[in-house]
VEXNU-19259 format. One record per residue (C-alpha): residue number from 1; x, y, z. Coordinates in steps of 0.5 Angstrom, whole numbers. Example, Ala and Ser with C-alpha at 12.3 -4.5 7.8 and 13.67 -1.06 7.14 Angstrom:
<pts>
    nr      c1      c2      c3
     1      25      -9      16
     2      27      -2      14
</pts>
This chain:
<pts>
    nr      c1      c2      c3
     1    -186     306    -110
     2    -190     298    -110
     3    -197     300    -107
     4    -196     294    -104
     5    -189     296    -100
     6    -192     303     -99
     7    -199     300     -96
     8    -194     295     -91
     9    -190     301     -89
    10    -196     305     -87
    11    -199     300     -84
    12    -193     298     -80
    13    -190     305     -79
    14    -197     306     -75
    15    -197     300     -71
    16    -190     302     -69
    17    -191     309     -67
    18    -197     306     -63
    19    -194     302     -60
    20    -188     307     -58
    21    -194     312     -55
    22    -198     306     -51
    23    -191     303     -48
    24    -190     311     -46
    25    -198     312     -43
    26    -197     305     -40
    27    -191     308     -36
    28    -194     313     -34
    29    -200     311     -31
    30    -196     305     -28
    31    -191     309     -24
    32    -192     316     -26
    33    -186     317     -31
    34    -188     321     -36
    35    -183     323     -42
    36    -185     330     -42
    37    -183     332     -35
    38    -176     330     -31
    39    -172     324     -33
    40    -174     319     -36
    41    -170     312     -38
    42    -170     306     -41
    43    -172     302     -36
    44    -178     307     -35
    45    -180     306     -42
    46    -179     299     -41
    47    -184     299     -35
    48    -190     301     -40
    49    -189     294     -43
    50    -194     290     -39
    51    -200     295     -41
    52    -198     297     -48
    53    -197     290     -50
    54    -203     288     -47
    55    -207     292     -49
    56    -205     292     -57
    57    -206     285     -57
    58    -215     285     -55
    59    -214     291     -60
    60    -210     287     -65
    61    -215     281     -64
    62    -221     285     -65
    63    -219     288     -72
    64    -216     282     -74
    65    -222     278     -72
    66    -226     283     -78
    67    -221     282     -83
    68    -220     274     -82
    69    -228     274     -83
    70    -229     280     -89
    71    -223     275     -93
    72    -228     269     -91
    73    -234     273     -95
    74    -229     275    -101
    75    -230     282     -99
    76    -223     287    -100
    77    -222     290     -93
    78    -215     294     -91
    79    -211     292     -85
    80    -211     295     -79
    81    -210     302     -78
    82    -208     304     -72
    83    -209     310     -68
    84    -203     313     -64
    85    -204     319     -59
    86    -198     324     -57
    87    -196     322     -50
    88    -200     327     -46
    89    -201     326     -39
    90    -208     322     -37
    91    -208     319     -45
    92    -209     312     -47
    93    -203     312     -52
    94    -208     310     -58
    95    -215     311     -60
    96    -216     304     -62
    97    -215     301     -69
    98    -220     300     -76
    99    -220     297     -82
   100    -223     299     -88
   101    -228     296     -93
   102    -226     296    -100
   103    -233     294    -103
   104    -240     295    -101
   105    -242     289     -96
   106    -248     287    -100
   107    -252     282     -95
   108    -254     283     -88
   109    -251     276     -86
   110    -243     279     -89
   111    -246     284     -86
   112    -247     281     -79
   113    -241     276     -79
   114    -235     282     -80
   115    -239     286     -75
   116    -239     281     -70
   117    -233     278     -71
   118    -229     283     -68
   119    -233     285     -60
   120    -232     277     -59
   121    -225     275     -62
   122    -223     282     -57
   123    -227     280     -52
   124    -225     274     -51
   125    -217     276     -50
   126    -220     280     -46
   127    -222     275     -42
   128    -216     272     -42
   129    -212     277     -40
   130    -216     280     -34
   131    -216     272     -32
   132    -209     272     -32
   133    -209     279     -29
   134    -213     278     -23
   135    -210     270     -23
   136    -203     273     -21
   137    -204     279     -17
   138    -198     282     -14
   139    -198     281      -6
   140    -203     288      -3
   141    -195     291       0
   142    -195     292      -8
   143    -198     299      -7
   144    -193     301      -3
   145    -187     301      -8
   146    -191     306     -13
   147    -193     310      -7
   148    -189     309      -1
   149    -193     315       3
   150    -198     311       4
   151    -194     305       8
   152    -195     309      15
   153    -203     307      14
   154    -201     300      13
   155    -206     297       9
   156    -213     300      11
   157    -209     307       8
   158    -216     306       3
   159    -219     309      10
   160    -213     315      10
   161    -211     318       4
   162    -216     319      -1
   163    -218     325       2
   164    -216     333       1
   165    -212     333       7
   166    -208     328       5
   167    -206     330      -1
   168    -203     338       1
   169    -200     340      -5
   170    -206     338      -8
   171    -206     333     -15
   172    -210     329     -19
   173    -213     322     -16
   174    -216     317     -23
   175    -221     312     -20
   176    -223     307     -25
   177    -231     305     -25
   178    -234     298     -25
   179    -238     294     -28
   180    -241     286     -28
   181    -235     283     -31
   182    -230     286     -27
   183    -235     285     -20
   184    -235     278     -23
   185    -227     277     -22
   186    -227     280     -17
   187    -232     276     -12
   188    -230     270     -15
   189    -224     269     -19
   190    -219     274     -14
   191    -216     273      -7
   192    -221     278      -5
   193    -213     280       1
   194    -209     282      -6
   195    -216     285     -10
   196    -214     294     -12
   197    -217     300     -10
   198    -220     302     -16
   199    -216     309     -14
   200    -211     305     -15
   201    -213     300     -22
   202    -207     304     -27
   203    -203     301     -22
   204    -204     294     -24
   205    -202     294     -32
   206    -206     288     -34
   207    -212     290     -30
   208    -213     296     -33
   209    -210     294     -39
   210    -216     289     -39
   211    -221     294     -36
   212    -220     299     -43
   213    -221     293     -47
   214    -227     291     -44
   215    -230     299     -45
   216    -227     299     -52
   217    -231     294     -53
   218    -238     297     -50
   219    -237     303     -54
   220    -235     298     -60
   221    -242     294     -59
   222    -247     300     -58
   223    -253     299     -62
   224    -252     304     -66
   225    -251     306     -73
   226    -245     303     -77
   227    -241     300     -71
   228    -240     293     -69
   229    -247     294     -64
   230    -250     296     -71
   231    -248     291     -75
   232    -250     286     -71
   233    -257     289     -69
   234    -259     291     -77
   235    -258     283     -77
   236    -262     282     -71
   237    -269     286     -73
   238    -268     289     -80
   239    -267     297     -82
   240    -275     298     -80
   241    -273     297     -72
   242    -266     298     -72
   243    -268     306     -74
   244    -273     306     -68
   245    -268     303     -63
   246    -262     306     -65
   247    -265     312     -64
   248    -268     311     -57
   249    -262     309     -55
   250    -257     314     -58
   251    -262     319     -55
   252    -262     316     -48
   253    -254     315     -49
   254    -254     324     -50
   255    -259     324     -44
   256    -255     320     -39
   257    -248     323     -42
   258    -250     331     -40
   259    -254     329     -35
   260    -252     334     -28
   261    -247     338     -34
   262    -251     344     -33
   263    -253     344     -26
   264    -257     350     -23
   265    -252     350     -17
   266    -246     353     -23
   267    -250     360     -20
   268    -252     365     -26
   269    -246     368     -27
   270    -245     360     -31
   271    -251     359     -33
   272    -252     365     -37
   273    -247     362     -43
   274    -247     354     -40
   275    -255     353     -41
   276    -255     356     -49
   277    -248     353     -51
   278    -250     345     -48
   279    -257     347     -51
   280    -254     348     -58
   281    -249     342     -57
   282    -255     338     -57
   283    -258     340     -63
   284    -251     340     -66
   285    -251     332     -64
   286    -258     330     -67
   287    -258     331     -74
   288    -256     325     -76
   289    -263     324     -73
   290    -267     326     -80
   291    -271     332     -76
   292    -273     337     -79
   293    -269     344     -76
   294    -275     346     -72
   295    -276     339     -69
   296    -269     338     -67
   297    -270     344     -64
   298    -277     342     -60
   299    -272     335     -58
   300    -266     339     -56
   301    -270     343     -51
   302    -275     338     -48
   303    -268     333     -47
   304    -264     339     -44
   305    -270     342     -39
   306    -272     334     -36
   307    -264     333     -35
   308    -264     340     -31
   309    -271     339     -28
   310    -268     332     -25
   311    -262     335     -23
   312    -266     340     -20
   313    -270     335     -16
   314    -265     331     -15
   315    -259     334     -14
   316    -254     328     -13
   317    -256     325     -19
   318    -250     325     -24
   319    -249     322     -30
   320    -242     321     -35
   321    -240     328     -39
   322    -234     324     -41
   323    -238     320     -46
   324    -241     327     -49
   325    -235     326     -54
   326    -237     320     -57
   327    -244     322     -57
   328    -241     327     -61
   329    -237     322     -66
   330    -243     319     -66
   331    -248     323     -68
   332    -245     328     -74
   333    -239     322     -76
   334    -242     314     -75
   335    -249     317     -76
   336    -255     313     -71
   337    -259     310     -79
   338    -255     304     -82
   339    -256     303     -89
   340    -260     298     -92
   341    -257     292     -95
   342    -257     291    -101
   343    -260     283    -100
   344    -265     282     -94
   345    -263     275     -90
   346    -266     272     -84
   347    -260     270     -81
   348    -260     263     -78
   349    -261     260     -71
   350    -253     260     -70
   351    -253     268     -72
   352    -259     269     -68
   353    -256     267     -61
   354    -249     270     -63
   355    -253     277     -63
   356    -255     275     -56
   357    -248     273     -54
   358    -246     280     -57
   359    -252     283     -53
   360    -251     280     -46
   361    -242     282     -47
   362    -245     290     -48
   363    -248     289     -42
   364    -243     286     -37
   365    -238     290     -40
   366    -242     298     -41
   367    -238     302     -36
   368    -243     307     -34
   369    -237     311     -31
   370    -231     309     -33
   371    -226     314     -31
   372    -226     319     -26
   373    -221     324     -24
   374    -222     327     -17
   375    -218     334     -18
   376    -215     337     -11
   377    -214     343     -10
   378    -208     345      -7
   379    -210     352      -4
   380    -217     351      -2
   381    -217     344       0
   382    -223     343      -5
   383    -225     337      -9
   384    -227     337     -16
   385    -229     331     -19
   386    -230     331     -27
   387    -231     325     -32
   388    -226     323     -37
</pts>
């Protein structure tokens, strides 16, 4: 077969698949229908839509947004690949999309100009979209077509059902965070009557289509080893500083993540594995810090017993375990250093003020809690509440 075509068919059979398993998650996160339980028709698919094709298109610009830039440069770069997931309840559809370089990037400006390219190209479609999204927001009687319970409360039903009572026969509550973007449309761009309970976000496609890109996008700008957020402060301050603060801040990142994981009102009957296994988990994640094993172990241990002593003092203070996947990914996959280039550059101005642009975009994006899933259970009215 031509490599060419067999690239083509790769390519677009992954885009393909991808599409197919977020119009199946958008469906589900829509209206509940799922295609592994009951029936599911071609309206029900259709339904998903909205979601997957939003979501796709930030995701789509973003890549493209590096590719167009690394051909600027000259440097070789694949097109994108897409990262499908089987249509499992409570799943996105997809784990983003990547492209590949072919050759090394050799200056820090190449270097730059490819990272920074994506985040801003996918943030501004993102944008767009949430500002299309809050723009033409269904009346607030909408809630009552995907939850007709909720009706005999009327519109203060915010007051009423989300609560264990409520829900006898127990059952799964995602509530989505916020953060200073999504304040912002909200306070200023919505009919404050029509804004949704973000209990009730993955009911809205185009918001919570908007609201996954704004945290893909975060993840994507961490300032952090080869990610787009890397890129772009390797630019900023040279390898010297962005060794230091990348590490300071992969760390503070593990902290906030694991914080109130193990927490002392688990009882012993808990803690006796949970503290061993967390602790090893730490140390696990910082070897791409470049300690010796006798340090990593010192910082495992210092980083596990200020979280435990905090939560201990402060029982209540809670941090995102949800979060403890990607510093995983990052810390024994992406790695915290960046290599040096092979040809230092200062940037230019121009440069200079686009790597703040990037970092005020990391800011008002950084969901601290994206996605919380409040478990009710069915037999003891109790309530669980877990990151995801």
């Amino acid at each position: 077969m031509n490599p060419n075509v067999k690239t083509v068919l790769i390519h677009s059979s992954l885009f393909i698949v991808t599409f197919i398993t977020t119009t199946l998650a958008g469906a589900e996160w829509t209206h509940g229908k799922s295609v592994l339980f009951g029936e599911f028709t071609w309206q029900d698919f259709a339904s998903g839509l909205p979601y997957s094709i939003s979501f796709l298109a930030v995701l789509t610009v973003h890549e493209f947004g590096h590719y167009f830039t690394a051909m600027y440069h000259r440097v070789r770069a694949s097109l994108p690949y897409f990262i499908p997931l089987p249509p499992i309840p409570m799943m996105f559809g997809t784990l983003g999309a990547l492209i590949r370089l072919r050759e090394r990037v050799t200056t820090t400006t190449k270097n730059f100009d490819i990272g920074i390219a994506g985040p801003l190209a996918g943030f501004v479609t993102a944008v767009i979209l949430l500002w299309y999204g809050f723009t033409h927001l269904p009346p607030p009687e909408y809630i009552f077509t995907i939850h007709p319970e909720y009706e005999q409360f009327g519109l203060n039903y915010g007051n009423f059902v989300y609560n264990p009572g409520f829900h006898e026969q127990g059952g799964l509550l995602p509530m989505a965070g916020k953060n200073l973007l999504f304040v912002f449309f909200e306070k200023f761009v919505a009919d404050p009557a029509r804004v949704p309970n973000m209990y009730e976000l993955i009911h809205y496609p185009f918001l919570f289509a908007g609201f996954l890109s704004l945290v893909f996008t975060a993840i994507n700008l961490l300032p952090i080893g080869q990610l787009d957020g890397g890129h772009v402060l390797y630019g900023l301050v040279g390898y010297k500083w962005h060794k230091r603060i990348a590490s300071v801040f992969f760390v503070g990142f593990l902290f906030y993540a694991g914080l109130g994981y193990v927490h002392p009102a688990d009882g012993w009957e808990v803690l006796w594995y949970k503290i061993p296994l967390f602790v090893g988990f730490i140390y696990f994640t910082l070897q791409s810090l470049d300690l010796s094993t006798r340090d990593r172990w010192m910082y495992a241990l210092i980083i596990f017993t200020t979280q435990y002593g905090l939560v201990s003092f402060f029982p209540t203070v809670q941090g995102y375990p949800g979060w403890l996947l990607f510093v995983l990914l990052i810390g024994r996959f992406v790695k915290v250093s960046h290599p040096p280039s092979e040809i230092e550059e200062r940037l230019t101005t121009g440069r200079i003020i686009l790597g703040c642009i990037a970092i005020l975009i990391f800011i008002i994006c950084f969901t601290p809690q994206p996605l919380q899933v409040i478990i009710i259970e069915p037999v003891k009215d109790a309530v669980a509440q877990i990151g995801y």
